[in-house]
N, C-alpha and C positions, 0 to 999 in steps of 0.2 A: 665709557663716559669721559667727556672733556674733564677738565679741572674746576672744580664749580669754586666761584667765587665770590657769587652774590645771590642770597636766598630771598627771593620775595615771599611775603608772607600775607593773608587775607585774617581780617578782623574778625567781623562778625560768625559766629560761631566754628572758629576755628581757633582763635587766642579767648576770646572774648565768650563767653557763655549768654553768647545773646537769646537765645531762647529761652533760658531760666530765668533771668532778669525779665523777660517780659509774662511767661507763666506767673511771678511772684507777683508784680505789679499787676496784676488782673486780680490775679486772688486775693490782693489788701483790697481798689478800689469794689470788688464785687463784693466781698463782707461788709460795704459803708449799706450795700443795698442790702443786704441780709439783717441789720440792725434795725432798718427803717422798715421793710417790707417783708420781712420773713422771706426770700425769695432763696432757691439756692444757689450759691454763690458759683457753682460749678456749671450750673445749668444756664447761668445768666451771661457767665462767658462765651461759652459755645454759642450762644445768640449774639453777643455784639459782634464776637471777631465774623459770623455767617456776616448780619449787617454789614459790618465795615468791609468786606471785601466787596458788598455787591455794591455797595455807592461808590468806592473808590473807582473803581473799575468802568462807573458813568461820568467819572469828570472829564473834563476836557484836558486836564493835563497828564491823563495817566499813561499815555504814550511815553512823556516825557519819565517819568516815573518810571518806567520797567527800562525806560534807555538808560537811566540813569542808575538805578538800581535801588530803590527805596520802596520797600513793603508797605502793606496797609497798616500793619501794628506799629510802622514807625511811624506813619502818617497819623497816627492815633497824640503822639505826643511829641512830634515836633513843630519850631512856629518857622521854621525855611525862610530866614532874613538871611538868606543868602544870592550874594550876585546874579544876576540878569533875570531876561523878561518872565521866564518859563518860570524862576522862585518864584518872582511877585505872584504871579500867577496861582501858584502853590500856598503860597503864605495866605492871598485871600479866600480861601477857601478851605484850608485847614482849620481854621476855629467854629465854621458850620458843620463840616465832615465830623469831626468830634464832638460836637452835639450831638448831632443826628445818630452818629452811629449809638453813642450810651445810648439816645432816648427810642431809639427804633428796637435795640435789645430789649429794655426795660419794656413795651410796647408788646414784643414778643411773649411776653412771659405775663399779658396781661395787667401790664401798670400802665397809664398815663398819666406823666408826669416830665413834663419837657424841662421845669426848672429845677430837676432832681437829674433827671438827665444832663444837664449842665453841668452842676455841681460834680458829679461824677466824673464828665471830657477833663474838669478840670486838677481834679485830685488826681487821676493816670499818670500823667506826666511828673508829678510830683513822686509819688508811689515809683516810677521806672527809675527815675534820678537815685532812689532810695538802695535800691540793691543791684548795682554792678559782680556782675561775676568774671571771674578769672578760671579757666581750667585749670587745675592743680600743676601741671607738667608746663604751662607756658613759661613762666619763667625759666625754671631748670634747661629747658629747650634755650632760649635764647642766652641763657647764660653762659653756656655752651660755644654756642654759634660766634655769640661779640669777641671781635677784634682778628678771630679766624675770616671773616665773610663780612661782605659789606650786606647789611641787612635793608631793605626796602618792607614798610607796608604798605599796599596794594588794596585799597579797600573800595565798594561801591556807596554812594549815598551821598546825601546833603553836609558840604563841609562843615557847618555849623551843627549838625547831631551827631554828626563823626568825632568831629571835636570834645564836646561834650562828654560821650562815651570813654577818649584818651583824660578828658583831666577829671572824671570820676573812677579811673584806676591809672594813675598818674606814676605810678612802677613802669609803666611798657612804653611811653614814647623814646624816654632816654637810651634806647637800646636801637632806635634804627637812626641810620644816616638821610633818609629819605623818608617821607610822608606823600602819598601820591591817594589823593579822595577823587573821585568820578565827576561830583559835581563841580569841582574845580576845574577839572580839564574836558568838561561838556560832553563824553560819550564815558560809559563807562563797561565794567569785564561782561560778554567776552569780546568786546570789539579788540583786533590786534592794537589798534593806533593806541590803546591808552598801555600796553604793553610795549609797543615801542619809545613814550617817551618814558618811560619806568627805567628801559636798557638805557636812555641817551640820559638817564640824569644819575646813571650808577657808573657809566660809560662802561658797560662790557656787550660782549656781543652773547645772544642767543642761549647759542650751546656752553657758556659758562653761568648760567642760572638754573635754580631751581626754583619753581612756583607751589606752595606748599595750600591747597586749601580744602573747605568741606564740599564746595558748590559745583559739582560736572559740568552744570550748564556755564555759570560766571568763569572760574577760576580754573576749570583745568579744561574747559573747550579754548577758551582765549588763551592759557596757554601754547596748549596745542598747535593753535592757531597761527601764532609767533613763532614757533619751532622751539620752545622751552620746554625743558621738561618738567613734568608735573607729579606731585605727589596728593594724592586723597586723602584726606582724612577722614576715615565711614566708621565713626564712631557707633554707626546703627546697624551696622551691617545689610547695608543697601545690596543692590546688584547695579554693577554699571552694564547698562545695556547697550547706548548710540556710542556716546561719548565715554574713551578708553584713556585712563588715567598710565605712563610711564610707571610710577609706583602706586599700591595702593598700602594704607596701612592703620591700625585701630585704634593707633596710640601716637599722640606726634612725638613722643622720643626717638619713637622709630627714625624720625627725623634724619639724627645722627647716624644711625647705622646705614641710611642710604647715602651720605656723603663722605661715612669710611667707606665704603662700596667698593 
């Protein structure tokens, strides 16, 4: 192995405990319905996120959206007043989308009530801003890493809920030299091209990086793809089946032990 000298790193649930933060934020606003409706609040879930993915999946922008890399649960509570045509796009139709999805769940479960459904699109976003999680190890990890490696994060998604996510755990930007979001640079992982301007804005080449993330498809095929090597983080104990991770490992401290290597 070359001499690594610059670790790119992926957000969303690989530093970031994005999946807990948005379980959590489901479970506060679906207890607003369990107050009002006696409904269960677990049951109610499972029907909006079914909803919101089958409407998302009929806009017309959802193309842009999987190019870009932005899920239906974020689509739940972002407002995408971010640059060009494809946001606007996005922004008019996410305050419907969020309607609909609450009231078509609540629908599901036998309530009609569309201005309750509102009400709901609307506390989400609030309720998700509420509990930011951090993995235990990120810090310790890049604590580590600073001033050894130039640190790049490498993340998919709307610069503005990206954003968001960094200054409601406001510990982790100080720690990279680079911030590189999808939506800014208009294609996002795994295409190589937004891994090539990641190399041209850390200035190394290829084989002196490490790409650390959870996603096979985003993070470690784009990798790949660039000739970088990748390390997995399969906190779940996946199987990689198409797409073959350089390292795989359970824990990101591991991290470290792959760049004493």
């Amino acid at each position: 192995m070359e001499r690594i000298k610059a670790v790119f790193f992926d957000l969303d649930d690989t530093l970031l405990w994005d999946e807990e933060s948005v379980r959590q934020a489901f479970r506060k606003t679906c207890e607003l319905a369990q107050q009002k409706y006696n409904v269960d609040p677990e049951e109610l879930e499972i029907a909006v996120r079914k909803k919101a993915r089958e409407l998302y999946e009929n806009y017309e922008v959802y193309p842009f959206t999987q190019m870009i890399g932005i899920n239906p649960f974020e689509g739940l509570w972002g407002t995408f007043h971010d640059k060009g045509e494809d946001f606007q796009k996005l922004s008019k139709v996410a305050p419907e989308y969020q309607r609909q999805a609450w009231t078509n769940g609540l629908f599901e479960l036998g309530i009609d009530d569309v201005k309750f459904g509102a009400e709901l699109a609307k506390a989400f976003p609030e309720n998700r801003k509420q509990v930011p999680y951090l993995y235990e190890e990120s810090l310790k990890v890049l604590d580590a890493l600073k001033g050894d490696y130039k640190l790049l994060l490498l993340t998919n998604g709307s610069p503005e809920l990206q954003n968001i996510k960094l200054e409601i755990t406001p510990e982790l930007r100080p720690y990279f030299d680079q911030i590189v979001i999808s939506g800014d640079f208009g294609r996002g992982k795994p295409d190589p091209s937004i891994f090539e301007h990641a190399l041209g804005l850390l200035n190394v080449k290829p084989e002196e990086v490490l790409m650390v993330g959870d996603n096979l498809n985003t993070d470690i095929k784009g990798a790949n793809s660039a000739g970088i090597a990748s390390a997995w983080i399969n906190r779940k104990a996946m199987e990689a089946t198409e797409v073959k991770p350089t390292y795989e490992m359970k824990s990101l401290v591991e991290v470290l032990d792959i760049l004493k290597g």
